[in-house]
Every structure is written in C-alpha cells, then in structure tokens.
C-alpha positions in Angstrom: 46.0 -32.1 -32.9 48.4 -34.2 -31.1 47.7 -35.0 -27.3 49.4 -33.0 -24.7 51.9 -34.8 -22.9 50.8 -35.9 -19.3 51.8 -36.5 -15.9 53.7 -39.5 -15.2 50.1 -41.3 -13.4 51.9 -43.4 -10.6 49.5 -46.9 -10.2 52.3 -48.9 -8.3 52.7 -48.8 -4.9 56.1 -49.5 -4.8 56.6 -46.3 -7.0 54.7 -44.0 -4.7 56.8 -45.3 -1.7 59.2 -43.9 -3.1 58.3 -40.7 -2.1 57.9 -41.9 1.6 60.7 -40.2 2.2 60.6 -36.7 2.9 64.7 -36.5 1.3 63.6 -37.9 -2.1 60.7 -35.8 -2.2 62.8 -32.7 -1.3 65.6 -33.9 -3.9 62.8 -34.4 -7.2 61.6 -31.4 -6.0 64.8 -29.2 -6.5 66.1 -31.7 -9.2 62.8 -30.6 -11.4 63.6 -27.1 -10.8 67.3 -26.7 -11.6 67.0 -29.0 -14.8 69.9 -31.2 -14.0 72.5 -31.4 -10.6 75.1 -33.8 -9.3 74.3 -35.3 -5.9 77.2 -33.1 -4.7 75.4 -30.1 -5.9 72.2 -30.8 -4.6 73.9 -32.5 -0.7 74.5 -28.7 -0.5 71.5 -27.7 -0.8 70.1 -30.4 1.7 73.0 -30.0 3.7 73.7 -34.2 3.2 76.2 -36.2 2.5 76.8 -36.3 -1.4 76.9 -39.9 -0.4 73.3 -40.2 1.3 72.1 -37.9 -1.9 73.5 -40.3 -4.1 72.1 -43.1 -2.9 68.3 -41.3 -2.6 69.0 -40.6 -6.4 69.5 -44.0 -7.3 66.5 -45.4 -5.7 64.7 -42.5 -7.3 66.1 -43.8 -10.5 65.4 -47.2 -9.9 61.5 -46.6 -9.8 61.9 -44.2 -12.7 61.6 -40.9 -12.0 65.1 -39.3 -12.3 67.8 -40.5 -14.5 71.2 -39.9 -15.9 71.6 -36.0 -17.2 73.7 -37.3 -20.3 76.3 -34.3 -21.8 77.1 -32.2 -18.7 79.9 -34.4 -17.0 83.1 -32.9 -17.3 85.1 -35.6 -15.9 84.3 -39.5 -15.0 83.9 -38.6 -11.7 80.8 -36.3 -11.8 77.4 -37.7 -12.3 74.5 -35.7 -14.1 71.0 -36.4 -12.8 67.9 -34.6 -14.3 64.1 -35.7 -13.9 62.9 -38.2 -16.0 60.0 -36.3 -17.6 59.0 -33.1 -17.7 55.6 -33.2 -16.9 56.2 -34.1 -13.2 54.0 -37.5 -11.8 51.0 -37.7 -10.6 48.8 -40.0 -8.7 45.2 -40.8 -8.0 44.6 -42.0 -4.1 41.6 -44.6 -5.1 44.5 -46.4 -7.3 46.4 -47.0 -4.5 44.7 -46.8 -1.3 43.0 -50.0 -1.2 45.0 -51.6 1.4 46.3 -50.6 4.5 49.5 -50.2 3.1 48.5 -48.6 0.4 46.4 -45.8 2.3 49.2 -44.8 4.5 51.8 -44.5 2.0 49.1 -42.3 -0.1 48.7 -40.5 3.0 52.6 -40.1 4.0 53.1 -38.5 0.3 50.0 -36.2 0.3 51.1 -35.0 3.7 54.8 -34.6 2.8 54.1 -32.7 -0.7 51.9 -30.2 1.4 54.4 -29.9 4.0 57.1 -29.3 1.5 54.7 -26.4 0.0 54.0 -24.9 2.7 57.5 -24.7 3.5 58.4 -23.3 0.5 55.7 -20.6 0.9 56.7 -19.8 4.4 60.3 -19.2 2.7 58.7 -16.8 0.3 56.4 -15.0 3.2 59.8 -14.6 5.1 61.9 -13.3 2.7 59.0 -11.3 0.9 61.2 -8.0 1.6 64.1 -9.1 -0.5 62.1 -9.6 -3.7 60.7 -6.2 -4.2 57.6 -4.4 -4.8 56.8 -5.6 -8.6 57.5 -9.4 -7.4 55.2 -9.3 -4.3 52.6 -7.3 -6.5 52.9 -9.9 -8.8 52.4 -12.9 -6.1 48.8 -14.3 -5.2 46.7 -16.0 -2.5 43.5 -16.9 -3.3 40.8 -19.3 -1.5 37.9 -19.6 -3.4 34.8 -21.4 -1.8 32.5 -23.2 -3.8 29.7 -25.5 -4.6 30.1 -28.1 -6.5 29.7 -31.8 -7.4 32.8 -34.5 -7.9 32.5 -34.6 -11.8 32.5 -30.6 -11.8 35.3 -30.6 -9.1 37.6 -33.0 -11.5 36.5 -30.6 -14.6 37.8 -27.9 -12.8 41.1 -29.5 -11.9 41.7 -30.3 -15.8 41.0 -26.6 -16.6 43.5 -25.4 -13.8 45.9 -27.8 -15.1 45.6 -27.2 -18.9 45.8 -23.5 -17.9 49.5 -24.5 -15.6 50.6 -26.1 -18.3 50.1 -23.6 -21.0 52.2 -21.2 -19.1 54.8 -23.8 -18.2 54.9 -23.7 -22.1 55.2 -20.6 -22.6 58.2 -19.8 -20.0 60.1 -22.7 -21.4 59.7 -21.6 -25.3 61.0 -18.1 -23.7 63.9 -19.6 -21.9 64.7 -21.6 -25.2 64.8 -18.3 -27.0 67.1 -16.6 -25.0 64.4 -14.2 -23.0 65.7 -14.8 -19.0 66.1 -11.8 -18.1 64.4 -11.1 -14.7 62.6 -15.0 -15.1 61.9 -16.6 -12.0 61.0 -20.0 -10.9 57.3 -19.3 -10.1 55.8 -22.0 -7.9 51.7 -22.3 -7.8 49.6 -24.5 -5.5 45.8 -25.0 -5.9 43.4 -27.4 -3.9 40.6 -28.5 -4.6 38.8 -30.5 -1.4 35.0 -31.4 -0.4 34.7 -29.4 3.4 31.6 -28.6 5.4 31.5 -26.2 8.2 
C-alpha cells in the first residue's frame, strides 16, 4: 500500500519565518481554502493593496509554499496563485527552536496560527444565527482532559490526523464527482498540550 502523502515538515528557519508575518499566514490560509486566487482577489479579502498581496505571495513562493495556479489566467495581466501542496506544512518546534532565533520565530508562528483560529472561530460564534439549525447541530466543541505520556500523546496526534485526513479525502473525491451541493469549508482545530492545575 502506497504511503499517504504528508505535510510539507518545515526544518529551515528561514521557511518558517516566513510565516512571521501575520499577512502571509492570513493569505496561505485563504489561498488553501479557495484552491487558487489572484492577489487582486485575495487584497479584497484582506482589504490590501493587490500590490502588498502580491509581494507577500512572492516571498511565500520564494520559500515554496504557494506557486503559480497554471490554466486559469484569462489575460497576461492576471496571475494565478494556488498552494503548493495539498497536504498543508507542518513543523516540529525542537527542529527549530534551538537558538534564540529560532525559539521566537517558532513562537511568533504558533501564536499567530492560534490567533488566526480563534479568529476564525469567533467569526463562526458570531454569525452562528445565519447558518441555521442543521449547521450549528452539526458544529462541535470538545475539550477532553487526559492522562497520558509523550509517546501516547504523539500516537494520538497521528490517529487525529489520519482520521482529518481521511475526511479531507473523502470531501475532495465528492467535490471531484460533482456532489457540492450544500458542502462547506469545515475548519477543525485540536490540541494536544502537557498542563497541570
């Protein structure tokens, strides 16, 4: 059985700084979802200058993680951009964070993708109304508290993300076969963190 395709595993610093900036996390992030976008489409999303977009897509492109969205330009003018694989990226913090440097940009881009969740879940919490009943029945929060040790807490994380990823399989093989009526983008965020009270 072939290997399931991975996160891109970020071991560079100079990749993850890339994310240091809260305006090319915030781009990826709606880049991934709509498939593909010109930096004029996303600047309105952003409200940015296509200009400043542009130029945040191009260092995102330079480290990799976006690139040219070949077939949708209609004239010269308009440039494509989709993300560069479809599995996302990924990082581990002890690759990184063994310098100074290193910790704080590890910490900036853990900080910013939670902020940026959050955000997106406050949206959802604020416009909870507007989706309707079988949408907000459908929706989950869940905390779960448990004992565990690091091995078991990393075995657990692969489970979650095996079980993420079998879905994310399953909604793209229905997109590709024409079922998207009343699909949604879904967005699902899980921690897993050592605590004590």
């Amino acid at each position: 059985m072939p290997e399931k395709p991975r996160p891109d595993r970020i071991t560079d610093l100079s990749r993850l700084k890339a994310f240091t900036n809260p305006l090319r996390m915030q781009l990826y992030r709606l880049l991934f979802a709509a498939g593909s976008a010109t930096a004029s489409q996303l600047a309105e999303q952003v409200d940015q200058a296509p200009s400043l977009v542009s130029y945040h897509l191009r260092k995102l492109a330079e480290q990799g993680f976006v690139t040219a969205a070949s077939g949708r330009s209609t004239d010269g003018r308009e440039r494509w951009w989709q993300v560069a694989s479809e599995e996302g990226w990924g990082f581990r913090a002890s690759d990184l964070a063994g310098t100074p440097e290193g910790a704080a940009a590890v910490s900036t881009v853990t900080r910013g993708l939670v902020d940026s969740r959050v955000a997106q879940y406050r949206a959802y919490l604020d416009q909870t109304a507007a989706w309707g009943g079988e949408w907000t029945d459908a929706a989950f929060s869940s905390e779960w508290l448990l004992d565990l040790k690091p091995a078991e807490l990393a075995e657990l994380g692969e489970e979650l993300q095996a079980l993420a990823r079998r879905w994310r399989e399953r909604g793209n093989a229905a997109k590709a076969a024409g079922d998207t009526a009343g699909r949604e983008h879904v967005s699902v965020h899980l921690y897993g963190f050592p605590f004590r009270p």
